[in-house]
C-alpha positions in Angstrom: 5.8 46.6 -144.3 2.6 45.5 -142.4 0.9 42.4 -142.7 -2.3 44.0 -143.2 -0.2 45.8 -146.7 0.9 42.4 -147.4 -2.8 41.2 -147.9 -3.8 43.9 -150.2 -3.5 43.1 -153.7 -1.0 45.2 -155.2 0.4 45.3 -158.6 3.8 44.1 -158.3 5.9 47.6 -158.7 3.5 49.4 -156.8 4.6 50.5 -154.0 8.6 51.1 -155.5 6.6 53.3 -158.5 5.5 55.7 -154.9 8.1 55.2 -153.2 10.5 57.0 -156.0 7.9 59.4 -157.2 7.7 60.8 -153.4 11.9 61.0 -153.1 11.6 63.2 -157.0 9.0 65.7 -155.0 11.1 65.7 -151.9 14.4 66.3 -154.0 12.8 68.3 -157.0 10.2 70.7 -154.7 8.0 71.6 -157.4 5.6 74.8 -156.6 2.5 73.0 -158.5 2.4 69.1 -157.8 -0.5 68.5 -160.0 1.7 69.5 -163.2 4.8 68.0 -161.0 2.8 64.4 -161.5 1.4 64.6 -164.7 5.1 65.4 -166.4 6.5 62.8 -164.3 4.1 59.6 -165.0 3.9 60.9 -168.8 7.8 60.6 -169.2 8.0 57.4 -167.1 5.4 56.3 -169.7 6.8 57.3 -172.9 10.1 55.9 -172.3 9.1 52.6 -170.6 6.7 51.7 -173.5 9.6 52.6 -176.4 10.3 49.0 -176.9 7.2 47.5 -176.4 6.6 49.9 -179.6 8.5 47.6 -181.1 7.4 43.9 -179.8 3.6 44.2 -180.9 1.2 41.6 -180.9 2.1 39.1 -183.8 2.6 35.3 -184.5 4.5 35.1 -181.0 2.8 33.1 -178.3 1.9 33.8 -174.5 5.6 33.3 -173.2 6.2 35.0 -169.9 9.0 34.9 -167.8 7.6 32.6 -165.2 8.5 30.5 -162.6 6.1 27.9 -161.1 4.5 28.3 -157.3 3.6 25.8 -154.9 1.7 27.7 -152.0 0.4 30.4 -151.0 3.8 31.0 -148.1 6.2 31.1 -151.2 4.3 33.6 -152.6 4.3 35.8 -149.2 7.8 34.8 -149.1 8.7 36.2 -152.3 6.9 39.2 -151.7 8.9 40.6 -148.9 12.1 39.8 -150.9 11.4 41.6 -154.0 13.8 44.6 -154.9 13.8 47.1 -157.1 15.1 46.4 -160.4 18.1 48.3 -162.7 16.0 48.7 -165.5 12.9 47.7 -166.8 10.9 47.9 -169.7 7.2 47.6 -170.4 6.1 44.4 -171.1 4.4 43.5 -174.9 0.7 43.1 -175.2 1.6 40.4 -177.3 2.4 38.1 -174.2 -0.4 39.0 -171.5 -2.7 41.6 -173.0 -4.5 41.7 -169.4 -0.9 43.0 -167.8 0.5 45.5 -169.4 2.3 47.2 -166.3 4.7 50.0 -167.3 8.0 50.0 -165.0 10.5 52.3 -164.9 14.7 52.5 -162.4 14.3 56.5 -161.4 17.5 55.4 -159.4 20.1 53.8 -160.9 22.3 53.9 -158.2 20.5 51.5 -156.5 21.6 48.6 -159.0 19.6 45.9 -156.9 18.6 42.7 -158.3 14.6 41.2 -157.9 13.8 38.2 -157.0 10.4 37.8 -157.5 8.9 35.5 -159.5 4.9 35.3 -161.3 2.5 32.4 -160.9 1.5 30.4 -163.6 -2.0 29.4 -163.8 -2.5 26.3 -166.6 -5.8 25.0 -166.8 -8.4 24.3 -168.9 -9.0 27.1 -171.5 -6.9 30.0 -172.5 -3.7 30.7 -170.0 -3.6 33.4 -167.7 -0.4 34.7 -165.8 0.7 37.3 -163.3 3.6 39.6 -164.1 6.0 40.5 -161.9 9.3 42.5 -162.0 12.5 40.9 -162.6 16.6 41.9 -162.5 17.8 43.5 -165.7 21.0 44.6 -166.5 21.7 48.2 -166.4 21.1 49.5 -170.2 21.0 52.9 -171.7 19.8 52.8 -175.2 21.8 56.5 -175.9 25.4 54.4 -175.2 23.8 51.2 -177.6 25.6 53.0 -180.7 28.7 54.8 -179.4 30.9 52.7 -180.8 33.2 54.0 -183.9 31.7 52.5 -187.2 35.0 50.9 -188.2 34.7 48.9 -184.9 30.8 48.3 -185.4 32.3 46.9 -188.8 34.7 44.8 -187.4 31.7 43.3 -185.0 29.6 42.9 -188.3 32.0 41.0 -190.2 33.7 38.6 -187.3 29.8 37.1 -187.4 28.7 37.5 -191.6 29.5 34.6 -193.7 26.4 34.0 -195.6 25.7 33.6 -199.2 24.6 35.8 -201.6 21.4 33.2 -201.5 21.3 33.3 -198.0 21.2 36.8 -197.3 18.4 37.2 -199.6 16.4 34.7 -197.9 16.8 36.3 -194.7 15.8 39.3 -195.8 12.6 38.5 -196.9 12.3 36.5 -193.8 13.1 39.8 -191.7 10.6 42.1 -194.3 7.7 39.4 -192.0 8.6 40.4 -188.8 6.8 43.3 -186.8 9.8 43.8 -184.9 11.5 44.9 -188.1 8.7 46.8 -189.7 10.1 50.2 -189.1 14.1 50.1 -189.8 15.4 51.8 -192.7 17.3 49.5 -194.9 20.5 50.2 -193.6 19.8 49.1 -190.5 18.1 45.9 -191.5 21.2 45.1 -193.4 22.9 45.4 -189.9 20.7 43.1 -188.0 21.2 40.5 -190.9 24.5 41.0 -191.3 24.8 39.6 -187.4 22.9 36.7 -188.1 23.9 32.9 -187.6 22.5 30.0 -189.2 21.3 27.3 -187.2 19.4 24.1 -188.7 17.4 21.9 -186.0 16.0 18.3 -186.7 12.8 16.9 -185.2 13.0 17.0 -181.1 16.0 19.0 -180.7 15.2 21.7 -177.7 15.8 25.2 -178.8 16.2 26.7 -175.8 15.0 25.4 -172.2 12.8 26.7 -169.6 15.6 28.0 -166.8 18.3 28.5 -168.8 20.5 31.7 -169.1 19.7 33.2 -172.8 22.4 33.9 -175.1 20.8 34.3 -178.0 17.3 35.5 -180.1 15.9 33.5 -182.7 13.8 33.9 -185.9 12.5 31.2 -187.7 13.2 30.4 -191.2 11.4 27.0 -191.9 10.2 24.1 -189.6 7.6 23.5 -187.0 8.5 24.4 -183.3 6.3 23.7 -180.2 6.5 25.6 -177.0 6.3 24.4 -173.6 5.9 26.3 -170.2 6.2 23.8 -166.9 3.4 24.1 -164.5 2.6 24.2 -160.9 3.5 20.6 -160.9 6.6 20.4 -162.7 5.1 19.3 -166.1 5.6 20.6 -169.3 2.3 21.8 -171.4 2.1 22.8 -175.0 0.7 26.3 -175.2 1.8 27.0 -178.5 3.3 25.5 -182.1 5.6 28.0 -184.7 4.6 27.3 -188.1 7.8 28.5 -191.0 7.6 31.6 -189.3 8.0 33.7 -185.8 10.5 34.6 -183.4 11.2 34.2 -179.7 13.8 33.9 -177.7 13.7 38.3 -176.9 12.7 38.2 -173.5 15.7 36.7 -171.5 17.5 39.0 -173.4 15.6 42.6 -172.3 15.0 41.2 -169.2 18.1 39.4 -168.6 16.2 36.9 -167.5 16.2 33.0 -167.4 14.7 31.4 -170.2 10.4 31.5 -169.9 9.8 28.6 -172.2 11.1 25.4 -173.9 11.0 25.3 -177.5 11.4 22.3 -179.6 11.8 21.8 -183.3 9.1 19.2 -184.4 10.0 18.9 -187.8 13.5 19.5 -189.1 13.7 23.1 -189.7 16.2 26.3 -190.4 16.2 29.4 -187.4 18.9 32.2 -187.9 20.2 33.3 -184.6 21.6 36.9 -182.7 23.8 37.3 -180.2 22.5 39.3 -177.1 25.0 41.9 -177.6 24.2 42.6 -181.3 20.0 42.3 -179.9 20.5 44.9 -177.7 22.7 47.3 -180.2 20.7 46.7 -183.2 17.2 46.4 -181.6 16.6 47.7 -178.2 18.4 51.2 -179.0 16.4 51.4 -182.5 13.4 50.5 -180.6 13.8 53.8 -178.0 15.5 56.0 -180.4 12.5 55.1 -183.1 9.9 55.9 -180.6 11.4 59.5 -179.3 11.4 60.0 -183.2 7.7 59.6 -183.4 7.2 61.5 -180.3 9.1 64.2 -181.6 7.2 64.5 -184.7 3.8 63.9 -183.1 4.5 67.2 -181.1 5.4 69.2 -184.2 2.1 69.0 -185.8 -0.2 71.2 -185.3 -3.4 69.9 -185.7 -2.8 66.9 -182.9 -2.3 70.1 -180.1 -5.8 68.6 -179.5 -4.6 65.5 -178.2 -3.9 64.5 -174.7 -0.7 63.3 -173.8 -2.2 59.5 -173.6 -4.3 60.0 -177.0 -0.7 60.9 -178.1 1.0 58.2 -176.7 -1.1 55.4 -178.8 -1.1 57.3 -182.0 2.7 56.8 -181.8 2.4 53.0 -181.2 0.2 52.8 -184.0 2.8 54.6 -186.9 4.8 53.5 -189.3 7.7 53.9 -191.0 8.3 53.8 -194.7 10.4 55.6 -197.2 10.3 57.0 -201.0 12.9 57.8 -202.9 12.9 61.1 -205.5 10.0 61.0 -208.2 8.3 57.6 -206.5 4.5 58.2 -206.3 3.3 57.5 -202.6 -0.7 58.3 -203.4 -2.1 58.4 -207.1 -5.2 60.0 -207.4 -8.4 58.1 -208.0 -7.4 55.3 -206.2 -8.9 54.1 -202.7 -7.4 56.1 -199.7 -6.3 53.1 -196.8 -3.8 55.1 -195.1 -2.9 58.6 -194.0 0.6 60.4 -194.0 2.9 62.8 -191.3 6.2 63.7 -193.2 9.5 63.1 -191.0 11.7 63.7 -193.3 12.1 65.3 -197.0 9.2 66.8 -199.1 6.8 65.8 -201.6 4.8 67.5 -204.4 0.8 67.2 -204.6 -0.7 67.2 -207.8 -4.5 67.0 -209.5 -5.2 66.1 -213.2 -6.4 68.9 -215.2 -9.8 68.5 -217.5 -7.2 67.9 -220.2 -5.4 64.9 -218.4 -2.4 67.1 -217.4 -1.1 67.3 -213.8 -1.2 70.3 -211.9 1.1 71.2 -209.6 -1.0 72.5 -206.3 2.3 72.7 -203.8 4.5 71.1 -201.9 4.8 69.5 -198.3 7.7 68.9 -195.7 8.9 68.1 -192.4 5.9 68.3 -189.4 2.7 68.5 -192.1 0.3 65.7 -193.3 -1.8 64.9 -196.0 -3.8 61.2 -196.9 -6.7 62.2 -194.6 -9.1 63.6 -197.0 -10.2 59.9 -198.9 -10.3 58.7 -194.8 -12.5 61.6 -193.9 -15.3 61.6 -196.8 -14.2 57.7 -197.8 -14.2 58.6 -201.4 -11.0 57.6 -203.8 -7.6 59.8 -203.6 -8.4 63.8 -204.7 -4.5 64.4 -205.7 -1.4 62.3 -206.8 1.4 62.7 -203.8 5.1 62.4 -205.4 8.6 62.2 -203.6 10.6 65.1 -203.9 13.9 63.1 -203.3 14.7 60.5 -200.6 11.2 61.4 -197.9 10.3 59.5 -195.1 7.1 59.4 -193.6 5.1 57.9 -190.5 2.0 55.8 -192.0 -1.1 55.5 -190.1 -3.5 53.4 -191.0 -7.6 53.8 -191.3 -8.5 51.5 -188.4 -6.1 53.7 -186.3 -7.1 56.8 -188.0 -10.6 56.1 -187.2 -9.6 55.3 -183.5 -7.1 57.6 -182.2 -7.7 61.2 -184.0 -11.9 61.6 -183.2 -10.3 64.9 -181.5 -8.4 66.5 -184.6 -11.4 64.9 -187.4 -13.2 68.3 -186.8 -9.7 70.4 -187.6 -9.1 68.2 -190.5 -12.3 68.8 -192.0 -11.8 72.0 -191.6 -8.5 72.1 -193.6 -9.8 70.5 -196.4 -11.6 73.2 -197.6 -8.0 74.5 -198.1 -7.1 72.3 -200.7 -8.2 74.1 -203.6 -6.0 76.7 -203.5 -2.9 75.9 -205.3 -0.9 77.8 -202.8 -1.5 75.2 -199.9 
């Protein structure tokens, strides 16, 4: 690589992200490139940014996985050492929303290990980092849950031994996380289930900045301050946990040292998860969650007007929630905040007649939609929605609904003057 290259500013991955989409057009030979590149960059992107799906912006603070500088030559240095990585995966908006590079292994032969490491720049007002690449372990979500359930059991109960009392409290702790918000009960109960205990008393350290991580951690109760060292070796507060949070995910999708020290100011209650159990439980739900929305995305009809992109964030913005049989999801009359795709099961719409009766005007499932219509013409619910058995549904809110479907609003106008035929 030139020296001339070397000045350039390059985002760190660029030049591996060419070098492996050029070795897939020499190996695959595709007759139209233009198509070649589009399919290849929009399924680099939609599996890259499956966990970050998952690790939206929340309570967490600005913890990257950084290292501190001195010069300008360390910087050069580390540069021309950088490999590729194993595997990566797309870093959350929740940590730098003004990096948000999406990387991808297209070679995992090549199990090399990178040694670059970002600058941290702490001064006065908010923090700003650079993000680099770093080694991650090899890890294929589709082999997270290939284990026989007898010995995913076995795993479960060698770590469970809380109370009735305790369970309970962690589950409502869990029901505040966004990194929960769309697993089905069971597998909540799961995650729990693998959950330690740990109670910490005022100054205890957490975890430390540098460290190999073992372990994830959500908070319970107490008040925990985190610290990232500096250019000069110095430890700066750039964020305080107040009885709720998490951290502690990072080293454990990156495989990476600890990015942060983060101490317990007041005496306080965190329940912890073993990386292996993370990566089982979380990581593979996280992927195999996102395909799901994918999957469902492409079956409906009326979003064929979106672009793959436009597709893309509709997915990050979704969902999940379930009903069981006879549960009323909408009620007519009341104020419409959310809109409906069916994943799973069917449901029966109804109106109420001029004599107070229900009507029964048909019945939805798998790949169809309904919710829109009080979002459209922002007037209260038209028809009462019921569960027809166990359904499961991808929820979209109205600031996303107003947001990512301008292209399909014209369709679903359209549609609406369907509705009063009792056939649809």
């Amino acid at each position: 690589m030139s020296d001339e290259l070397l000045e350039l500013d390059l985002p760190p991955g660029y030049v591996e992200l060419l070098q492996h989409f050029t070795i897939s057009v020499l190996r695959s030979k595709p007759t139209n490139l233009i198509n070649y590149a589009i399919d290849y960059f929009t399924n680099l992107r939609d599996e890259a940014e499956a966990v970050e799906h998952f690790f939206p912006t929340g309570h967490n603070p600005p913890i990257l996985l950084l290292k501190s500088k001195s010069n300008r030559e360390d910087e050069e240095k580390n540069k021309l050492e950088s490999k590729e990585m194993s595997t990566t995966v797309s870093h959350s908006p929740r940590f730098d929303r003004h990096q948000n590079e999406n990387l991808k292994d297209h070679n995992q032969d090549e199990q090399e290990e990178e040694e670059e490491e970002p600058i941290a720049s702490i001064q006065s007002g908010p923090p700003r980092f650079r993000r680099a690449s770093i080694a991650a372990e090899p890890y294929n979500p589709d082999d997270a849950g290939d284990n026989d359930e007898e010995e995913e059991e076995q795993e479960i109960e060698e770590v469970d031994k809380k109370t009735p009392e305790q369970y309970g409290r962690l589950v409502e702790v869990c029901k505040k996380i966004m990194l929960f918000r769309n697993m089905e009960e069971e597998q909540l109960e799961k995650v729990i289930h693998t959950m330690t205990e740990q109670r910490f008393q005022p100054g205890d350290k957490i975890i430390v900045q540098g460290e190999e991580g073992n372990n994830f951690y959500v908070i319970d109760s107490g008040i925990y301050e985190v610290f990232i060292r500096d250019a000069n070796g110095q430890d700066k507060s750039v964020f305080e946990y107040q009885n709720e949070g998490y951290f502690g995910e990072l080293a454990l999708m990156y495989n990476a040292p600890r990015s942060a020290t983060v101490v317990a100011k007041t005496t306080g209650r965190v329940w912890s998860m073993e990386r292996k159990h993370f990566r089982k439980f979380i990581m593979s739900h996280a992927v195999r969650q996102r395909r799901a929305f994918i999957q469902l995305l492409h079956s409906v009809q009326m979003l064929q007007e979106l672009s793959p992109y436009e597709r893309m964030n509709l997915a990050d913005a979704l969902i999940k929630r379930s009903y069981q049989d006879g549960e009323c999801i909408i009620r007519e009359g009341e104020p419409g905040r959310e809109m409906y795709f069916i994943m799973q099961g069917r449901v029966r719409v109804e109106r109420k007649a001029t004599d107070g009766l229900h009507t029964a005007m048909g019945e939805l499932g798998k790949g169809q939609y309904f919710g829109e219509l009080a979002l459209l013409s922002d007037q209260p619910r038209a028809a009462s929605v019921f569960a027809l058995g166990k359904v499961i549904l991808a929820v979209l809110g109205v600031e996303s609904f107003e947001r990512l479907l301008g292209p399909c609003v014209a369709i679903m106008r359209r549609n609406t003057t369907l509705y009063g035929n009792p056939s649809n």
